[in-house]
N, C-alpha and C positions, 0 to 999 in steps of 0.2 A: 195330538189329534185336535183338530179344530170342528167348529160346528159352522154352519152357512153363517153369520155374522164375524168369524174372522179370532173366536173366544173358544177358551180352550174346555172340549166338552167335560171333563169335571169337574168345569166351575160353574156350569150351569144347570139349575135345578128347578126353574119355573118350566112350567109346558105352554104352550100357545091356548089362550083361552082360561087356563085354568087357574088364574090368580082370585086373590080375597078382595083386591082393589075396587072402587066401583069406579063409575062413570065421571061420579060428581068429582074425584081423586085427579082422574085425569084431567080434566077440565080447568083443576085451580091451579093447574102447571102454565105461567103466564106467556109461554108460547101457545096455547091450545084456547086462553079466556076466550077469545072474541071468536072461535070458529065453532059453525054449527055444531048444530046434536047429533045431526044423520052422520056428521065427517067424525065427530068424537066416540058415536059407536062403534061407528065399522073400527077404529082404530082399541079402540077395548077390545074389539072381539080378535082382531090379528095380530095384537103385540104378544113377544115372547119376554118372559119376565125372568131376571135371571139375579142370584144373590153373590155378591162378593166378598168375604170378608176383606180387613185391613191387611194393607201390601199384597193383593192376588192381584195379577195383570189379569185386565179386562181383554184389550186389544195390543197385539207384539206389533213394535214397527215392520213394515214392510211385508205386513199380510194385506190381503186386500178385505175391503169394506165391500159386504153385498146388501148393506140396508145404513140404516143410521141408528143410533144409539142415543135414549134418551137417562140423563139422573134423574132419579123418581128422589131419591135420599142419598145422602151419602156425602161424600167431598172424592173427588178423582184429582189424580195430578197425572199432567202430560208428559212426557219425560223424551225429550229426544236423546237418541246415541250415536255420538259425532264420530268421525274418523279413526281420531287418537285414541280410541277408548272411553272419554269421557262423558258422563251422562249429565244433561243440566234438564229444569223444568221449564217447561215453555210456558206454561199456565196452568193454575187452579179451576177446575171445574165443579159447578154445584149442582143443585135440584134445579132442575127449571133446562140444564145445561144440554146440547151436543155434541156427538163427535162423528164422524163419516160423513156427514150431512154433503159434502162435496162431491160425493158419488152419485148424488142424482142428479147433478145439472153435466152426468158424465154421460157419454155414450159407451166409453169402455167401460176398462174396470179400474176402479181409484184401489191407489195401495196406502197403504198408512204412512206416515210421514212422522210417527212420533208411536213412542207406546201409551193407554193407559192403564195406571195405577192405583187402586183404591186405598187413600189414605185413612180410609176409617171404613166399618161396614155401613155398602151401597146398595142399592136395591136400583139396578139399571130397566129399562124396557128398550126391546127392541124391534123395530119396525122393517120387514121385507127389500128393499131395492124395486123390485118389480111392484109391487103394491104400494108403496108411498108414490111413484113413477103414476100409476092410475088414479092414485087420489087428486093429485095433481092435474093431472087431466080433467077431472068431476069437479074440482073444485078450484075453480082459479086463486082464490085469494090467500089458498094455502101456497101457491107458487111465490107469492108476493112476501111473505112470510118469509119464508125458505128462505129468498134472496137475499133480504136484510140482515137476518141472525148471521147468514156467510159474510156479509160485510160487514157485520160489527165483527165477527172474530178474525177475516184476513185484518181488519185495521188495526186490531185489539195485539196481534199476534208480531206486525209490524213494527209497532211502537216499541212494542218489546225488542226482537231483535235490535233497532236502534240502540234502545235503552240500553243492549248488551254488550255493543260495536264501539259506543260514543263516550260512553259514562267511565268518572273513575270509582274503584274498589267502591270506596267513600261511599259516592251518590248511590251504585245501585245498592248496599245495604242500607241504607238511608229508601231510598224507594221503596223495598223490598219491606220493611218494617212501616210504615208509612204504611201500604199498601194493605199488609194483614194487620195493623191496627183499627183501621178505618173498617175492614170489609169483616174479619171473625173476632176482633178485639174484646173484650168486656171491661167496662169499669172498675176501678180496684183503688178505690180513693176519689180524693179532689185532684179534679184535672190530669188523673190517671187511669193509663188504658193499658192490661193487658193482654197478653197475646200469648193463647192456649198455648200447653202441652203439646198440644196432638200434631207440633209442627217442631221436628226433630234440628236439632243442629244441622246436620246433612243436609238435611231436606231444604232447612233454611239457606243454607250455604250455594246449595244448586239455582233455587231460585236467582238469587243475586249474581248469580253469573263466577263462582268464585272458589279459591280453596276453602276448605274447611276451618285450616289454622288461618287464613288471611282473615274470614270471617268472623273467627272468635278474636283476634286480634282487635277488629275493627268493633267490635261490639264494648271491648273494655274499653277504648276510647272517648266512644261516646258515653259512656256511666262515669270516665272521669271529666268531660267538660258537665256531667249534671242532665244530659238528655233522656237517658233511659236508666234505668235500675234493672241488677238482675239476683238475682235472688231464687235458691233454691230453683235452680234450670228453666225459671219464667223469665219472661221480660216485661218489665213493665216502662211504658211510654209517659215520660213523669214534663217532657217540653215538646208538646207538638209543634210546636211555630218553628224553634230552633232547627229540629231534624226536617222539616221541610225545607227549609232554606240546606241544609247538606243535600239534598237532592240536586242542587243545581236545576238548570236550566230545562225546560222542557223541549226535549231530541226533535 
């Protein structure tokens, strides 16, 4: 069973309106900083607030989006499912983040093109289709908004694909570590960076475009040239310059 945003209704337990969130909450979400207060209430008062916990699909590919979905917290991972069976992640999503967001510059109806999956417990909001469609209309500079966030994720999602077509095993595990060192890494020593728990072998694995055993293959590789260390199922990033240069070339 699904509910009007395309999520499966027993995972949603926020009501419209009825959240503990205020105003000022929504507002430090750095898509919303610079728009008015009159555009920030109406959108308090019509978002549906809804709770995920970790690994509950938000959105199944190929249901259709009738609003857009915002991360209020959490971490989501996009996960497309190809042909063969096989699932990979097309990107990490955060706070601040979208997804459906391409249904409103639609006249039909947009169908999902990937699922998502909450990597850790998320606290989404979700916005109408026909009422973001009006705000739009009320407020031009939300339109202008809009446009840009879609162009940094078609570009964002691009690269990627490249990155998945062009690259060997090598560079995209090298990218892929690279990538969550820089963005959720924590320091763990001199000139050492690790990279949480909360990102599974598999998970890891998908990302990089890859098998599982290629991917642990490829990871003791690098802890025997001296790039990373791993250590009770962390990793820690002990030569960033080196593992950059295994990324290879930029696609």
């Amino acid at each position: 069973m699904f509910t009007t945003n395309g999520v499966r209704a027993d995972h949603v337990h926020g009501l419209r309106g009825n959240v503990s969130h205020t105003i000022s909450d929504l507002s430090s979400l750095p898509f919303f900083s610079s728009c008015p207060n009159s555009l920030i209430e109406e959108m308090e008062n019509a978002k549906i607030q809804s709770h995920y916990k970790k690994g509950q699909t938000i959105h199944y590919q190929g249901t259709p989006f009738f609003g857009i979905s915002c991360i209020v917290s959490g971490l989501v991972k996009k996960v497309k499912s190809l042909d063969n069976g096989e699932d990979i992640i097309i990107s990490l999503a955060e706070r601040g983040d979208f997804f459906g967001i391409n249904c409103l510059l639609s006249k039909t109806t947009s169908f999902a093109t990937y699922s998502t999956v909450a990597m850790e417990n998320s606290t989404i909001y979700f916005f109408d289709k026909a009422f973001m469609q009006n705000q739009i209309n009320k407020y031009p500079q939300l339109a202008m908004h809009i446009i840009s966030k879609l162009e940094n994720y078609t570009e964002r999602d691009e690269l990627r694909i490249l990155s998945l077509s062009k690259k060997s095993v090598r560079e995209r595990v090298a990218e892929t570590l690279v990538y969550l060192a820089s963005s959720y890494g924590k320091a763990s020593g001199k000139n050492c960076v690790s990279i949480p728990h909360k990102f599974s072998r598999i998970e890891l694995s998908s990302l990089a475009g890859t098998a599982n055993e290629t991917f642990i293959r490829t990871l003791s590789e690098f802890q025997k040239e001296g790039i990373i260390k791993l250590k009770n199922g962390c990793i820690d990033v002990t030569d960033h310059e080196e593992l950059r240069i295994c990324m290879g070339a930029v696609v």
